[in-house]
C-alpha positions as CSV (number, residue, x, y, z in Angstrom):
1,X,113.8,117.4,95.5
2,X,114.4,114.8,93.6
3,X,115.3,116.2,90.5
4,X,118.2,118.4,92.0
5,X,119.3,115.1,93.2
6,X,119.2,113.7,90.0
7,X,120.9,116.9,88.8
8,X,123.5,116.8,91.4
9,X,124.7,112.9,90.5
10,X,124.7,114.0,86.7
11,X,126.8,117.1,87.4
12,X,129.2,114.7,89.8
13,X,129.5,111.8,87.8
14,X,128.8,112.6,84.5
15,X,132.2,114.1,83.6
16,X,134.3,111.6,84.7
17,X,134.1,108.5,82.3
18,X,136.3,105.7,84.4
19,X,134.5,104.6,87.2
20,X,132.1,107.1,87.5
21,X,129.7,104.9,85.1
22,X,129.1,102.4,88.3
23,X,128.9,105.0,90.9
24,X,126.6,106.7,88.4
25,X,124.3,103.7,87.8
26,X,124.5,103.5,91.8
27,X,123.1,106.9,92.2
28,X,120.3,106.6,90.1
29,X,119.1,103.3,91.4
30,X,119.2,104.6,95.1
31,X,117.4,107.4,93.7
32,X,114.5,105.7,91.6
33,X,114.6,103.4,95.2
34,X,113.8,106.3,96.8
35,X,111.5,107.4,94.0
36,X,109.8,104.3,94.3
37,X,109.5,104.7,97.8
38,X,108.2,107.5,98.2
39,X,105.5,107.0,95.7
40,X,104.6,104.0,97.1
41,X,104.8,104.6,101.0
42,X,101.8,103.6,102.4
43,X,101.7,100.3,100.4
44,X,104.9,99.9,102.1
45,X,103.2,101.2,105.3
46,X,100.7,98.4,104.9
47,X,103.1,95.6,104.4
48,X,104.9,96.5,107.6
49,X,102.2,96.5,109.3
50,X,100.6,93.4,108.5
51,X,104.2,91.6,108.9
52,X,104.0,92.8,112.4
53,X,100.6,91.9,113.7
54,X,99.8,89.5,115.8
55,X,97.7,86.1,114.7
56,X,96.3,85.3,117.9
57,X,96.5,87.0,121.1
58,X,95.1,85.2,124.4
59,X,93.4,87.6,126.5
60,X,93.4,87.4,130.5
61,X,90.6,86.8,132.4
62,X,89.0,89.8,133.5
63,X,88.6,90.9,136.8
64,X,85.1,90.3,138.5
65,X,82.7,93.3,139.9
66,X,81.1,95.7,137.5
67,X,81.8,99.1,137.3
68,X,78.3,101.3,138.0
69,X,77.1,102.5,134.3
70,X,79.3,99.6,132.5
71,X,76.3,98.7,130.1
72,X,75.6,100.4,127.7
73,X,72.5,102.8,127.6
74,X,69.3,100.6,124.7
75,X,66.2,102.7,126.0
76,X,65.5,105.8,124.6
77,X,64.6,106.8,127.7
78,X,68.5,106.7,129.0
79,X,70.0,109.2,127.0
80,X,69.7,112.6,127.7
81,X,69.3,114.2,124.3
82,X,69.0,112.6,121.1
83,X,67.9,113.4,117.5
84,X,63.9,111.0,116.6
85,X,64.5,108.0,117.2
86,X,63.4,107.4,113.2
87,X,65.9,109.5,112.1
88,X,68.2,106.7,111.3
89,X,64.6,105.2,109.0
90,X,64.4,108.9,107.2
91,X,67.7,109.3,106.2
92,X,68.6,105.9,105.7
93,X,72.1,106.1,106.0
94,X,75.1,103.5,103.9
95,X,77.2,105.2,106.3
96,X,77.1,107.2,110.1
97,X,79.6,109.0,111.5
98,X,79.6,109.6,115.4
99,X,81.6,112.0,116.5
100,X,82.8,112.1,120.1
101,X,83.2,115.4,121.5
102,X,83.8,117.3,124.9
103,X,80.2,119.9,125.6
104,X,82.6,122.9,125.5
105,X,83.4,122.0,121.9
106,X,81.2,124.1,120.2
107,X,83.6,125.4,117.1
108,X,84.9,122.1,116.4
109,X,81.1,120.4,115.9
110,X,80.0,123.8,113.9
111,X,83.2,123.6,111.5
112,X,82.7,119.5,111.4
113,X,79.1,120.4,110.2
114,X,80.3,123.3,107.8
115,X,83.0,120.7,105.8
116,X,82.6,117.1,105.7
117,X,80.2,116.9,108.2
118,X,77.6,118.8,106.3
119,X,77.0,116.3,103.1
120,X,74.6,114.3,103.4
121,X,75.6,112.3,100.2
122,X,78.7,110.6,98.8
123,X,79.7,109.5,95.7
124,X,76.3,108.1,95.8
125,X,75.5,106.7,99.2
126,X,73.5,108.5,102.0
127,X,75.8,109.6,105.0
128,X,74.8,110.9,108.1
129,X,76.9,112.4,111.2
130,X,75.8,112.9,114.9
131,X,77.8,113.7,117.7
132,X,78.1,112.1,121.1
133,X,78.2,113.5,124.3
134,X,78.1,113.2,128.0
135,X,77.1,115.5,130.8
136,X,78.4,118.4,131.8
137,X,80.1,120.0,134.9
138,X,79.2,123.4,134.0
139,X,75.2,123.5,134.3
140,X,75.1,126.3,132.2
141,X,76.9,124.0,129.5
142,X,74.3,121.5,129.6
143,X,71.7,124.7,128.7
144,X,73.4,125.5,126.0
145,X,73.6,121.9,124.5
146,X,70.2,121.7,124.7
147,X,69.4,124.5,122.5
148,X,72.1,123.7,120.4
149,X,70.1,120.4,119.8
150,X,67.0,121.8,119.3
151,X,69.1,124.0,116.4
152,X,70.9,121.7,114.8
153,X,69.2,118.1,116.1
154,X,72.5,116.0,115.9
155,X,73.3,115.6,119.3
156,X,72.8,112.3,121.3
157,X,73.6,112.7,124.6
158,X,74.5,109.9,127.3
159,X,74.1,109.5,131.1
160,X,77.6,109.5,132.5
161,X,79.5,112.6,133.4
162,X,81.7,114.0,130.1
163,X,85.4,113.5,131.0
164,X,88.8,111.5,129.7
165,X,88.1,108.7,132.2
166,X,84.8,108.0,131.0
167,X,85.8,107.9,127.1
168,X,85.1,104.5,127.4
169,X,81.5,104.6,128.7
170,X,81.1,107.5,125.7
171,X,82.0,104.6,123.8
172,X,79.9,102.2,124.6
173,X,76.8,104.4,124.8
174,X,77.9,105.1,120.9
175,X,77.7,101.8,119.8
176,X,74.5,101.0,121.7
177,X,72.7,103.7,119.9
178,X,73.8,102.8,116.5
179,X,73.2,99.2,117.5
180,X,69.3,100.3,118.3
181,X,68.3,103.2,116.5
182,X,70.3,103.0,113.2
183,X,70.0,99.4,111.6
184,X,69.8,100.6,108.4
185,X,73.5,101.9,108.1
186,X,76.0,99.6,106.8
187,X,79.0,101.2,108.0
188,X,79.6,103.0,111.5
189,X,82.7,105.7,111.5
190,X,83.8,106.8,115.0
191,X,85.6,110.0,115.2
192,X,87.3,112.7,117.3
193,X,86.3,116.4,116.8
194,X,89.4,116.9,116.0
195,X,89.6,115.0,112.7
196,X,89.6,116.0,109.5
197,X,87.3,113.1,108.2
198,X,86.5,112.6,104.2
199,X,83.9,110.2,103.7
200,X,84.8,110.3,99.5
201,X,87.9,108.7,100.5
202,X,86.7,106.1,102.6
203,X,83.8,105.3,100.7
204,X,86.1,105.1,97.6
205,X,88.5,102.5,100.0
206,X,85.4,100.3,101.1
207,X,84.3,99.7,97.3
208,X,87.4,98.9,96.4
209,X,88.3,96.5,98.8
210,X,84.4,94.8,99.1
211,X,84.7,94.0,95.4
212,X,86.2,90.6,95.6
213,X,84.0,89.8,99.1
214,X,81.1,88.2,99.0
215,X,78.5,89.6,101.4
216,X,75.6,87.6,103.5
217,X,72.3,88.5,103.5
218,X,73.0,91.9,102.0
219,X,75.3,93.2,104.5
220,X,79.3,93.2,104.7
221,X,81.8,90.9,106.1
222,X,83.3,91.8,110.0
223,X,85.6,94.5,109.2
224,X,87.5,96.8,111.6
225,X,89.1,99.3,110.0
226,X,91.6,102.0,110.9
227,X,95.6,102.6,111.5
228,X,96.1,99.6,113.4
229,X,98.2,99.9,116.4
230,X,101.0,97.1,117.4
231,X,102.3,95.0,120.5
232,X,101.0,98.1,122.9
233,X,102.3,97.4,126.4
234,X,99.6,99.0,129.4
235,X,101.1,101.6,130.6
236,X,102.2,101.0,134.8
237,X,103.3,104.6,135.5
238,X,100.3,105.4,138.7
239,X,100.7,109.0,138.0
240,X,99.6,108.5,134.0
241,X,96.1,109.3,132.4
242,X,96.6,106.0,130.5
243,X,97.3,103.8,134.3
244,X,96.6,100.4,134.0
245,X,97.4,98.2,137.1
246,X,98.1,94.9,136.5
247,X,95.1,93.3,138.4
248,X,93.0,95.5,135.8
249,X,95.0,93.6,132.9
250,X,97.6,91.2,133.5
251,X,99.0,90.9,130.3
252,X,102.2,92.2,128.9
253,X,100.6,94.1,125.7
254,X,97.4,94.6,124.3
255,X,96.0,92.7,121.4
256,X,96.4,94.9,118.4
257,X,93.6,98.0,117.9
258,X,92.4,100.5,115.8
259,X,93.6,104.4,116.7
260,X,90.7,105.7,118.3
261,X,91.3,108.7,116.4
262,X,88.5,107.7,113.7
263,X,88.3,103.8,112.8
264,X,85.3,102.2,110.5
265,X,83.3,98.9,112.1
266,X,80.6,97.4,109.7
267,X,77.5,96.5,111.0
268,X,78.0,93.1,111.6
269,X,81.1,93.7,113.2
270,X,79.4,96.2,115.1
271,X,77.1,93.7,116.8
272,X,79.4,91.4,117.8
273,X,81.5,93.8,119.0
274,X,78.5,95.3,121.2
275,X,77.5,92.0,122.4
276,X,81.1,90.8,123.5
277,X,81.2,94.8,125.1
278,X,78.2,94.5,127.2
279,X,78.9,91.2,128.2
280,X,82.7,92.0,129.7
281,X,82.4,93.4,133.5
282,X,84.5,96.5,132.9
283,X,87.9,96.9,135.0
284,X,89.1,99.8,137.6
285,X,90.3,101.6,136.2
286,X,88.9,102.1,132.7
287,X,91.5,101.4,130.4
288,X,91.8,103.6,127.1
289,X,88.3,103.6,124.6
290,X,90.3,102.4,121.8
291,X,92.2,99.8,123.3
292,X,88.5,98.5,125.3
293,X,87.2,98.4,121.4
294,X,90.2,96.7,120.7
295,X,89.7,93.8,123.7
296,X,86.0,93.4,122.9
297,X,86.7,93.2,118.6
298,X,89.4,90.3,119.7
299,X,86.9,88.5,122.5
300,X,84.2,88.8,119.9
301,X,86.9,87.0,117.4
302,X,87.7,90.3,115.0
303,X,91.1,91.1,114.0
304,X,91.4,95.2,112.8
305,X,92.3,95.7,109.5
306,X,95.0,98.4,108.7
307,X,94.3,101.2,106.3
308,X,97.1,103.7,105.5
309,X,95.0,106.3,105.0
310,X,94.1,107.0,108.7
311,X,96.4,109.0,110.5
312,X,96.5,108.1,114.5
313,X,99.8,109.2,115.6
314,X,101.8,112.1,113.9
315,X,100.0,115.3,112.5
316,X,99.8,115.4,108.5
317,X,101.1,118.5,107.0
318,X,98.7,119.7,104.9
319,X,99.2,119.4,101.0
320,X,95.6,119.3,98.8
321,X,97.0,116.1,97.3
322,X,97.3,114.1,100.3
323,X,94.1,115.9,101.9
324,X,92.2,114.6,98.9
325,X,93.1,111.1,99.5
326,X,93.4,110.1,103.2
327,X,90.3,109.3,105.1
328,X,90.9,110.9,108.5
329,X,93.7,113.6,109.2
330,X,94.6,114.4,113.6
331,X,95.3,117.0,114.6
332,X,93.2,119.7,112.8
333,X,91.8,123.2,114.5
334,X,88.9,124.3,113.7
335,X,89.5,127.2,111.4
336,X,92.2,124.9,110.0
337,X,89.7,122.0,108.9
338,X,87.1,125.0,107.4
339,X,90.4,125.8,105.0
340,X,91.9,123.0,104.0
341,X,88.4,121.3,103.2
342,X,87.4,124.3,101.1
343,X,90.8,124.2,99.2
344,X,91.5,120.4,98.7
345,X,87.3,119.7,98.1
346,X,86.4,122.9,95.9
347,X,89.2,122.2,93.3
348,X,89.6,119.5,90.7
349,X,90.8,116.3,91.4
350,X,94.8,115.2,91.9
351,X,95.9,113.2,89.3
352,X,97.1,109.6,90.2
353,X,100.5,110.4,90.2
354,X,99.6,114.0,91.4
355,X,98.2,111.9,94.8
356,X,100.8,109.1,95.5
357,X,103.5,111.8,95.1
358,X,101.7,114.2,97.4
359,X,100.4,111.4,100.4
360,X,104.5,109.9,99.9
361,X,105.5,113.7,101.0
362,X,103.1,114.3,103.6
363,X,104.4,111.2,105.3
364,X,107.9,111.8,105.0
365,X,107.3,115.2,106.4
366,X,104.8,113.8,109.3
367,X,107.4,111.3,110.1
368,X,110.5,113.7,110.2
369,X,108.2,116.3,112.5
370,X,107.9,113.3,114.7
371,X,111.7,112.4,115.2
372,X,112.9,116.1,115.3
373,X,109.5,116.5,118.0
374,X,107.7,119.3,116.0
């Protein structure tokens, strides 16, 4: 593409020696701009982003009463189904992934455990992924998750009823059973079942950026990490899925969050997340799970940190490139995330310029599906 641009200036300028050396030299500098650009799109991304969030945000007062089930589940006892409670000791995870997923879901957990789901180590580091789950309608459904965990014995499931308006509570029962049973990881990943996830790539992020940090006692600093979203007003339309009244939240936007797509929380982050969680009576309605994660990181004091390599919003086009660098991908069927895994993870790895090329075109072409509504 941008070669037959290049092309096309040469071929219209370069016969014509007057003034075409100016409009020439003007060509090629919007081009290597756009070169530049393109190459370099997420560091842009980042920049843009971080212009645009907000220092402090003062959060309203919430409303008194608590909703029935608004703590999250600590007692083994509480949750339905749930892999040893040593599992966490045995495999002694740097890194667990939790995967929220609907019962019914059944192709998208088996092709999360047949790609990135399935390795247990990374570039070093012992990961491990569960996936978290809620009760059923369909009795029959809740049979068949229980043999599924005795099969495959990575299912924790909670005591609320599975549905979009209890996200939240999924949520919280997450982060209570990774606050209890799995002390040893360093890193918690939350993610939808349908993400393509890549625990290389994050892995890869987190040394990079923990190299100049100094850590206490062993663990990381508070980090809350994802594609950061900005200046979100509540939505005030009764008849949306997303309805939030104003005596539920007064304010006019949200503080900023994480996509609740897939976003990283370290373990110290993690607990003072929890904490400031459980100790927040939770409002009627529920609002979003991401933007609850995203009140409770900012009562507990945490601002999220943007990462241009989770997508939240758009879905990626695929390119082997870009797959082999960004950390979580939206948006991916089942069969889908089975192929592009085994293509961009079975082959040798993208060159440097081979990558920023690739993740600067995925972008482009995620952004221009976006404003032409593909």
């Amino acid at each position: 593409m941008v070669g037959r641009a290049l092309w096309g200036c040469k071929n219209r300028f370069g016969k014509r020696s007057g003034r075409s050396g100016v409009l020439s030299a003007v060509c090629l500098g919007v081009l290597g701009a756009s070169l530049l650009a393109v190459l370099f799109i997420d560091s842009i991304e980042l920049w843009a982003t971080s212009l645009g969030m907000t220092g402090s945000v003062k959060t309203p007062a919430q409303p008194a009463g608590l909703m029935p089930q608004s703590m999250p589940p600590s007692r083994p006892e509480e949750y339905l189904l749930m892999p040893s409670p040593l599992v966490c000791q045995r495999a002694k995870p740097y890194l667990i992934t939790m995967v929220t997923t609907a019962p019914a879901n059944q192709k998208a957990r088996q092709a999360i455990r047949d790609t990135w789901g399935g390795e247990v180590e990374v570039r070093g580091k012992r990961v491990l992924t569960l996936f978290m789950v809620g009760i059923p309608a369909n009795p029959t459904m809740g049979k068949l998750l229980i043999v599924e965990a005795r099969e495959h014995g990575d299912l924790v499931q909670g005591r609320f009823q599975d549905s979009y308006g209890n996200l939240t509570l999924k949520t919280l029962a997450m982060l209570g059973w990774v606050r209890r049973f799995c002390s040893q990881a360093r890193f918690v990943a939350k993610v939808d079942d349908d993400v393509l996830f890549n625990p290389a790539a994050l892995l890869r992020y987190l040394d990079h950026r923990q190299r100049p940090l100094q850590t206490v006692d062993g663990q990381p600093p508070d980090l809350y990490l994802g594609r950061v979203h900005l200046h979100v007003p509540p939505d005030r339309n009764p008849s949306s899925k997303h309805f939030m009244p104003t005596q539920a939240y007064p304010g006019a936007v949200f503080p900023d969050y994480c996509s609740g797509t897939a976003y990283v929380l370290s373990r110290p982050a993690l607990l003072k997340l929890s904490l400031a969680a459980t100790a927040t009576p939770l409002p009627h309605p529920l609002p979003p799970e991401d933007v609850f994660v995203g009140l409770s990181a900012h009562t507990a004091g945490i601002a999220p940190t943007h990462c241009p390599l989770f997508s939240g919003g758009p879905a990626v086009p695929y390119g082997r490139c870009c797959y082999q660098a960004m950390v979580s991908v939206h948006h991916v069927l089942p069969a889908d995330m089975v192929r592009y895994w085994a293509d961009a993870h079975t082959s040798s790895p993208c060159s440097w310029l081979g990558t920023r090329a690739s993740l600067g075109v995925c972008k482009v072409r995620a952004l221009l599906g976006t404003l032409i509504g593909l």
